[in-house]
C-alpha positions as CSV (number, residue, x, y, z in Angstrom):
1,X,0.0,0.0,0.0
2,X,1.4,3.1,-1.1
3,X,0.3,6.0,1.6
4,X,1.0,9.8,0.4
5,X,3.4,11.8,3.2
6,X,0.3,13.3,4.7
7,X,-1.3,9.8,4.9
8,X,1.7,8.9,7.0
9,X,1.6,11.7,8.8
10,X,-1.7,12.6,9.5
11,X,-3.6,9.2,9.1
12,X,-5.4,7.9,6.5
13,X,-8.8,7.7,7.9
14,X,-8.3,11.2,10.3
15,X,-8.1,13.1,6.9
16,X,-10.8,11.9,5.2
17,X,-13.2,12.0,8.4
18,X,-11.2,15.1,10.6
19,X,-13.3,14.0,13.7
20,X,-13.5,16.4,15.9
21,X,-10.7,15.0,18.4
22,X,-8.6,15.2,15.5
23,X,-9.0,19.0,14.8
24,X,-8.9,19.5,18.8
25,X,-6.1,18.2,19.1
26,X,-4.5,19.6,15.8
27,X,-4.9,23.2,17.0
28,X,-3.3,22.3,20.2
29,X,0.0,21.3,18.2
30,X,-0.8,24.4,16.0
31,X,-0.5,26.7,19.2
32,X,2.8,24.6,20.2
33,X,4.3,25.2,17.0
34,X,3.4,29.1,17.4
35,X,5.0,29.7,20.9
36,X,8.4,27.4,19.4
37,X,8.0,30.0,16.3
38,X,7.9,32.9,18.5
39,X,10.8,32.0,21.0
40,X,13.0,30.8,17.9
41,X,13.0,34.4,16.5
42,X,13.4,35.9,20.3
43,X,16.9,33.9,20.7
44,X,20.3,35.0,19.8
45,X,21.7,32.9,17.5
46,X,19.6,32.0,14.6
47,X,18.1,28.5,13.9
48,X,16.8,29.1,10.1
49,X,16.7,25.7,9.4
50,X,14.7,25.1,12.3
51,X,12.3,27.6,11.7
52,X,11.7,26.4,8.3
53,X,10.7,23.3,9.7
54,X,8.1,24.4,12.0
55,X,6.6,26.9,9.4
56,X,6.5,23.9,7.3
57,X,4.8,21.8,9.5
58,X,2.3,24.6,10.8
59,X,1.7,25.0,6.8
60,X,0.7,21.5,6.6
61,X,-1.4,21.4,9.5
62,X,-3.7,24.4,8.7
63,X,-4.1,23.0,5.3
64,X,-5.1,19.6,6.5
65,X,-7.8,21.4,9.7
66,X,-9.0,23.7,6.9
């Protein structure tokens, strides 16, 4: 069975049915992902790659909730 990357990330069945645990919990990570955002650009010595990867992810996971 060959499962997309946001089938293996997200779940195959939670993205076709986005029950409403699964958005719950979704916008918890989403607020996580926000504060690690905001304290990445507070610090001293720049992470780029790092914030990259959060943007990224917090891209993905308003798509999916939307």
């Amino acid at each position: 069975m060959n499962l997309s990357e946001d089938e293996i990330n997200f779940g195959k069945y939670l993205l076709v049915e986005k029950n409403e645990l699964f958005v719950k919990t979704k916008k918890l990570e989403l607020s996580k992902i926000e504060y690690i955002l905001n304290q990445l650009e507070k610090a001293t010595e720049v992470q780029g790659d790092k914030v990259e990867e959060f943007k990224n992810k917090h891209k993905k996971i308003l798509e999916i909730i939307s």
